[in-house]
LOBADO-524596 format. One line per field, with one value per residue: residue number from 1; z, y, x of N, C-alpha, C, O in turn; residue in three letters. Coordinates in nm, 4 decimals, decimal comma. Layout:
% residues N
guti: [NUM	...]
n.pz: [Z	...]
n.py: [Y	...]
n.px: [X	...]
ca.pz: [Z	...]
ca.py: [Y	...]
ca.px: [X	...]
c.pz: [Z	...]
c.py: [Y	...]
c.px: [X	...]
o.pz: [Z	...]
o.py: [Y	...]
o.px: [X	...]
guba: [ALA	...]
% end
This chain:
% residues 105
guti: [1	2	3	4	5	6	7	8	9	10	11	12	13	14	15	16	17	18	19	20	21	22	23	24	25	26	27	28	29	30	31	32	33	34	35	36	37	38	39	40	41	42	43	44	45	46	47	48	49	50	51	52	53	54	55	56	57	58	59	60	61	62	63	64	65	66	67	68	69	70	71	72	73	74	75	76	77	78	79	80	81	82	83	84	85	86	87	88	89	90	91	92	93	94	95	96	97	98	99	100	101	102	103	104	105]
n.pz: [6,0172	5,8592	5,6698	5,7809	5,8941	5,6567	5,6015	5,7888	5,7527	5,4730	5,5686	5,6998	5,4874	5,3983	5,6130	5,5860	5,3697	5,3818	5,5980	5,4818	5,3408	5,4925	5,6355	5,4554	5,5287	5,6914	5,9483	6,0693	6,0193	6,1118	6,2604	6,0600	5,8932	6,0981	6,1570	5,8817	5,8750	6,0888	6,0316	5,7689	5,8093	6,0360	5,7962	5,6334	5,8343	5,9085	5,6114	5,6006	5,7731	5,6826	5,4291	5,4806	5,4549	5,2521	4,9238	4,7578	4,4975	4,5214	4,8155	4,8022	4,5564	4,6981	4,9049	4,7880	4,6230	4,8445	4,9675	4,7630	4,6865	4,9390	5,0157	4,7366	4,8067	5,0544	5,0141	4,8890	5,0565	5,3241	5,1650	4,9543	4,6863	4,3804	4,2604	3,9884	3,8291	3,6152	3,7664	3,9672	3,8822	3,8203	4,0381	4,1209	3,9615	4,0118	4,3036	4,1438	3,9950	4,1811	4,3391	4,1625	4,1118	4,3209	4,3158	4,1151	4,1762]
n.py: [5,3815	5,5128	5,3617	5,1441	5,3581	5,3632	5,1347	5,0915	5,3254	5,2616	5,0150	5,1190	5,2474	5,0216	4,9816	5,2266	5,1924	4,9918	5,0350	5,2328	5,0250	4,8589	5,0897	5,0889	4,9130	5,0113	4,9008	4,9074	5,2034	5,4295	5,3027	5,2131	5,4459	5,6194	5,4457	5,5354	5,7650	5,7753	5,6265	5,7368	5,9285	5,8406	5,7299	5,9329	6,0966	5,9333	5,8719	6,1222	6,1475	5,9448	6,0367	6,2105	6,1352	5,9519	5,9477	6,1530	6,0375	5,7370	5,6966	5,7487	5,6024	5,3109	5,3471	5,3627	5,1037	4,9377	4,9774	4,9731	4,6713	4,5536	4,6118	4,4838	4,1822	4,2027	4,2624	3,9722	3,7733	3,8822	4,0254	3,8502	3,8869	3,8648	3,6693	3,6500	3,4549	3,6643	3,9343	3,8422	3,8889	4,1124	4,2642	4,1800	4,2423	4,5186	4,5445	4,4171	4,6219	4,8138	4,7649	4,7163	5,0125	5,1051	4,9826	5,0921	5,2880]
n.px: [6,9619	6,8170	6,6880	6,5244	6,3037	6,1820	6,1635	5,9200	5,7321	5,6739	5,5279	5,2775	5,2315	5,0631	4,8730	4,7334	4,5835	4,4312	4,3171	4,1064	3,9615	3,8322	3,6921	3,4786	3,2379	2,9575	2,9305	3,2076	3,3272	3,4426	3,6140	3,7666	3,7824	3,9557	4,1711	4,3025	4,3758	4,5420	4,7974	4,8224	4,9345	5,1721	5,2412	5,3694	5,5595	5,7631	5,8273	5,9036	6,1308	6,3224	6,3868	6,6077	6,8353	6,7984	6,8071	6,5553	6,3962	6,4658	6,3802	6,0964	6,0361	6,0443	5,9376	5,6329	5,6189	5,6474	5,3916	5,2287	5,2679	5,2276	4,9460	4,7939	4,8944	4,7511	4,5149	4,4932	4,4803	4,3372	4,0594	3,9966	4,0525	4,1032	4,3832	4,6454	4,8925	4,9584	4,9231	5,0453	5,3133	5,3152	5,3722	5,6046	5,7355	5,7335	5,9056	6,1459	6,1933	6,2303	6,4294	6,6723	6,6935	6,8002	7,0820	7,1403	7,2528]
ca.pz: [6,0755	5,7660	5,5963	5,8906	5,8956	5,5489	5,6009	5,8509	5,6592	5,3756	5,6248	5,7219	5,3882	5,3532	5,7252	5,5846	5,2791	5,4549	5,6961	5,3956	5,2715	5,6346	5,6022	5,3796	5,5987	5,7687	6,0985	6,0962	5,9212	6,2206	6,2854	5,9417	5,8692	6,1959	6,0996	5,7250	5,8835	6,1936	5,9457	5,6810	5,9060	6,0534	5,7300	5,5790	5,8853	5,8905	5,4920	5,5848	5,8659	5,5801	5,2926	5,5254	5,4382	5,1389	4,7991	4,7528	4,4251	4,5831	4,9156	4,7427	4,4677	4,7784	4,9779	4,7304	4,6116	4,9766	5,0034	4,6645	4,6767	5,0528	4,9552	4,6756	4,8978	5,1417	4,9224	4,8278	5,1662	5,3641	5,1300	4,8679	4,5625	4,2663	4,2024	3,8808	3,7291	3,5947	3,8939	4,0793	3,7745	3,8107	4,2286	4,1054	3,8628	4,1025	4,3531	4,0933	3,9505	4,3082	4,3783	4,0095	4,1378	4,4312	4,3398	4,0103	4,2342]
ca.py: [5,4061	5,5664	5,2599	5,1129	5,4304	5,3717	5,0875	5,1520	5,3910	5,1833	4,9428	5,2232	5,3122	4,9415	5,0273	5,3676	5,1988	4,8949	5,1545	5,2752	4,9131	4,8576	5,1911	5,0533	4,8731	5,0976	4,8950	4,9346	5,2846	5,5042	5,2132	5,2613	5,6309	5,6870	5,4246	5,5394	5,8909	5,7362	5,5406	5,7922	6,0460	5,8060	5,7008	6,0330	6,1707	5,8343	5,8972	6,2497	6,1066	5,8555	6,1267	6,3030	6,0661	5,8567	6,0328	6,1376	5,9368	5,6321	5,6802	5,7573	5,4085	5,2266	5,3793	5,3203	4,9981	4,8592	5,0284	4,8735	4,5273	4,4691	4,6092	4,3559	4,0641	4,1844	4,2269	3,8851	3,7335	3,9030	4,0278	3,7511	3,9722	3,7665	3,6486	3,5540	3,4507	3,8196	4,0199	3,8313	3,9069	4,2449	4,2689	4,1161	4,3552	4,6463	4,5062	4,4246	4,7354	4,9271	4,7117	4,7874	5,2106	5,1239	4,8914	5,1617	5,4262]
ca.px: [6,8305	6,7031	6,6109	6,4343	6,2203	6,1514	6,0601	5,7904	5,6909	5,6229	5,4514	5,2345	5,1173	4,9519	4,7677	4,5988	4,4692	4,3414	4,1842	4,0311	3,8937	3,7733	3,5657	3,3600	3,1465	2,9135	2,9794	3,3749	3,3493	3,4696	3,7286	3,8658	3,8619	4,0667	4,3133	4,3744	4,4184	4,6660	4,8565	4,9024	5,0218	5,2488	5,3940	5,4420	5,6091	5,8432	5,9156	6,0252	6,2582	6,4385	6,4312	6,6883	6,9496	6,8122	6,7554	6,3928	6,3548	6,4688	6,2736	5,9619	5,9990	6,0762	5,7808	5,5251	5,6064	5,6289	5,2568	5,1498	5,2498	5,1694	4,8271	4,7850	4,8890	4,6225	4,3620	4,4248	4,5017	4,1957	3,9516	3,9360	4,0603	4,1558	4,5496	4,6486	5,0364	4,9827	4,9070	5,1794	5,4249	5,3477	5,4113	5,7577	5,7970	5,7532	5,9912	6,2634	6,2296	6,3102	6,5980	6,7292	6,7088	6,8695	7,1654	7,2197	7,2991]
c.pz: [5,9694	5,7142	5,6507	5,8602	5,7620	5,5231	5,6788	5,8187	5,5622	5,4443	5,6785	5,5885	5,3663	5,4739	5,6453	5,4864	5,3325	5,5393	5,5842	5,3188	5,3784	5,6617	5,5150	5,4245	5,6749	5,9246	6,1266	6,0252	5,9700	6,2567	6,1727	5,8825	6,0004	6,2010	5,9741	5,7400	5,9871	6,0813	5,8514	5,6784	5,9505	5,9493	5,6191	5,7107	5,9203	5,7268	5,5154	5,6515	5,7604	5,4966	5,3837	5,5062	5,3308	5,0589	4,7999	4,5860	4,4921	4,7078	4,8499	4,6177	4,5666	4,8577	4,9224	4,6873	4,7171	5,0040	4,8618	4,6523	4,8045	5,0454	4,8651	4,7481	5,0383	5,1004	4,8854	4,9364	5,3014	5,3083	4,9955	4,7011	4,5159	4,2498	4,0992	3,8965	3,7121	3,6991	3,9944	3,9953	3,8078	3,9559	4,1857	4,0351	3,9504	4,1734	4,2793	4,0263	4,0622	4,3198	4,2730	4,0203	4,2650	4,3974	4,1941	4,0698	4,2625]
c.py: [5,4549	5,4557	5,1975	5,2371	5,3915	5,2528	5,0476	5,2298	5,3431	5,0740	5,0385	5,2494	5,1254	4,9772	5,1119	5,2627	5,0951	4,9804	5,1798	5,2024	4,9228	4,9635	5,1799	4,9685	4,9877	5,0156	4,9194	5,0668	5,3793	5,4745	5,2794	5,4199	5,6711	5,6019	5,4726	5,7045	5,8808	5,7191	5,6368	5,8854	5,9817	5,7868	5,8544	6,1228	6,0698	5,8515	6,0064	6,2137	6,0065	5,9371	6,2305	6,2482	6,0004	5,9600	6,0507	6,0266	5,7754	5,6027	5,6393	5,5782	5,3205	5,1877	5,3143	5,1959	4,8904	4,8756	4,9443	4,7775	4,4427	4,4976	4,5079	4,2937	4,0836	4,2079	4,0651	3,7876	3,7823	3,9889	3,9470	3,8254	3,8607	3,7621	3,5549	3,5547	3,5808	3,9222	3,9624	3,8533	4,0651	4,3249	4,2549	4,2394	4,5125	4,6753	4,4901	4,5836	4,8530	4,8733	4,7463	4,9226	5,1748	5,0333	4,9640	5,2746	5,4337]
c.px: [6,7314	6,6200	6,5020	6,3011	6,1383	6,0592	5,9543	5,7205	5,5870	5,4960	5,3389	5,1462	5,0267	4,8477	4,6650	4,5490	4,3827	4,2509	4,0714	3,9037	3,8070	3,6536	3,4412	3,2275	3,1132	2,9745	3,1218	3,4197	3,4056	3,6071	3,8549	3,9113	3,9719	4,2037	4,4028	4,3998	4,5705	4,7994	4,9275	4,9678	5,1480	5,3411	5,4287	5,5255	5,7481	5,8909	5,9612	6,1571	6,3596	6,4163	6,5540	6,8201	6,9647	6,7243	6,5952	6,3351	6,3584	6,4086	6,1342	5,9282	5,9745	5,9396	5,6621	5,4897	5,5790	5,4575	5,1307	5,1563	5,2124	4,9945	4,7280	4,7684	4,7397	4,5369	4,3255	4,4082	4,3495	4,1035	3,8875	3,9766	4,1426	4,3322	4,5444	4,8031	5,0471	5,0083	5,0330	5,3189	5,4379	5,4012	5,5669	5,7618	5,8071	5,8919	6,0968	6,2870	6,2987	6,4635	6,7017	6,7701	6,8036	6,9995	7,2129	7,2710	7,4358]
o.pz: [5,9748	5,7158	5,5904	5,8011	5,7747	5,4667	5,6306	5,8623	5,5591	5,3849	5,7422	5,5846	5,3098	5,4363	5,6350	5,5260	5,3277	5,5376	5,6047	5,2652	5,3656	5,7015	5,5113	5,3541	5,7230	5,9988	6,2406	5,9716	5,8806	6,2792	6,1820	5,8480	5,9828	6,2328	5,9597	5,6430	5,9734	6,0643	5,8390	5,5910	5,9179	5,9573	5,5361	5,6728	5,9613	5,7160	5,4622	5,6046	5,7809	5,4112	5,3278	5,5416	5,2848	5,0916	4,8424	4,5906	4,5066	4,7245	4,8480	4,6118	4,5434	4,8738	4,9834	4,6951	4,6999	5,0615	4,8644	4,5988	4,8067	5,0701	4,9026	4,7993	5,0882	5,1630	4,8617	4,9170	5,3502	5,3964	4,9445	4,6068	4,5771	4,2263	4,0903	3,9680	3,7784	3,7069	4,0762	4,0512	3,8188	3,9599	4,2329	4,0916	3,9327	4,1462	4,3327	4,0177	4,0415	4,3110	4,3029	3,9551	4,2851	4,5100	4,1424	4,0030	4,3085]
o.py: [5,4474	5,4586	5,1894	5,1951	5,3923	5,2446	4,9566	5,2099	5,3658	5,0540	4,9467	5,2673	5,1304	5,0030	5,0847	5,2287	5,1119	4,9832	5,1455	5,2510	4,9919	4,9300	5,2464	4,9643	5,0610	5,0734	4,9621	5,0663	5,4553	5,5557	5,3446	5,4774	5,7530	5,6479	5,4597	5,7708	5,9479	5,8067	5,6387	5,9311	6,0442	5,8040	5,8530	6,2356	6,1328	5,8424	6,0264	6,2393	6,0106	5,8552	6,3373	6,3152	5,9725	6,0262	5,9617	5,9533	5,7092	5,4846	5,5288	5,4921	5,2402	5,0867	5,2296	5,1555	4,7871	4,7829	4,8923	4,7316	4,3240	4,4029	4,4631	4,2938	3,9998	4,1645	4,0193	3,7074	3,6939	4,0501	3,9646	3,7948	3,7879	3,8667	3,4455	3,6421	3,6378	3,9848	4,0287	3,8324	4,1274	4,4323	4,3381	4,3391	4,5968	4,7654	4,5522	4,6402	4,9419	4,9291	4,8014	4,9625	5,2576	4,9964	4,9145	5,3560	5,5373]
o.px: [6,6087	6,4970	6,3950	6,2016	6,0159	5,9501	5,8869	5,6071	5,4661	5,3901	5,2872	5,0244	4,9175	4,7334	4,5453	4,4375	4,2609	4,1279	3,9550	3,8041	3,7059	3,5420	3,3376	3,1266	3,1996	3,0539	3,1399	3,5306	3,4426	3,6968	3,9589	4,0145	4,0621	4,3134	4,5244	4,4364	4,6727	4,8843	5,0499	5,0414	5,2489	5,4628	5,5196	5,5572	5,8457	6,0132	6,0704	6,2680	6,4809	6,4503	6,5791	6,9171	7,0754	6,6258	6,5215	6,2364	6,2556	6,3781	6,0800	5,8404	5,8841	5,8711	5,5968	5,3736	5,5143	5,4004	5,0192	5,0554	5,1798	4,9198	4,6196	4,6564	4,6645	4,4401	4,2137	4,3168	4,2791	4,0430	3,7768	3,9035	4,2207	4,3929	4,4887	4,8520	5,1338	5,1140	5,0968	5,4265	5,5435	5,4613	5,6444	5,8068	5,8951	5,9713	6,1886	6,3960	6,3814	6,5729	6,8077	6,8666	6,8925	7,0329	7,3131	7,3347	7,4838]
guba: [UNK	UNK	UNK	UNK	UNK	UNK	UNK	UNK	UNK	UNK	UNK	UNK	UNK	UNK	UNK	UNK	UNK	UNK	UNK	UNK	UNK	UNK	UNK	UNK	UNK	UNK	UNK	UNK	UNK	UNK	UNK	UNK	UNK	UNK	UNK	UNK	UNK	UNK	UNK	UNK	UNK	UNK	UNK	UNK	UNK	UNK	UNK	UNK	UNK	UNK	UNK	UNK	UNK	UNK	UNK	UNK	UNK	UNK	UNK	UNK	UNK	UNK	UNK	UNK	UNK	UNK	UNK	UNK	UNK	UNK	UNK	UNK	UNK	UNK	UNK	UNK	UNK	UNK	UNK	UNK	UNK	UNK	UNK	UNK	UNK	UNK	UNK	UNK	UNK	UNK	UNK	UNK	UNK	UNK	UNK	UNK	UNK	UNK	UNK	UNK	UNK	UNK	UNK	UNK	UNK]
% end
């Protein structure tokens, strides 16, 4: 069950920051500050529930990377933000690098 949490969690931290993008329009600015406050409440009270079973280094790589590369992808997916070869090298590189902490343990 921890992992699950974890990763809701992780799914959670792309919500708040999208809340956060979303705030940037004055008309959706109300919208977005009360999701990127929902969201980041939810996923820090979902990473405490999986740090009770899974190491806090390895939660926390897991967490963040799930929060930084689904971020990416939706920056580039609905707001038009640039993808190069590089930028998708480096998404990979995140991701192999968690699985690498978690499969040296």
């Amino acid at each position: 069950m921890a992992w699950f949490y974890l990763l809701m969690a992780g799914l959670c931290e792309i919500g708040w920051v999208l809340g956060l993008k979303i705030s940037q329009e004055a008309s959706t600015r109300l919208l977005g500050v009360v999701m990127a406050v929902v969201f980041i409440g939810l996923s820090g009270f979902l990473l405490w529930l999986a740090q009770r079973e899974i190491p806090i280094g390895i939660s926390y790589a897991v967490w963040t990377s799930i929060g930084a590369a689904g971020a990416f992808l939706m920056g580039v997916i609905f707001f038009g933000e640039t993808a190069s070869l590089g930028r998708y090298l480096g998404v990979l590189l995140i991701i192999v690098g968690v699985v690498t902490l978690k499969l040296a343990r």
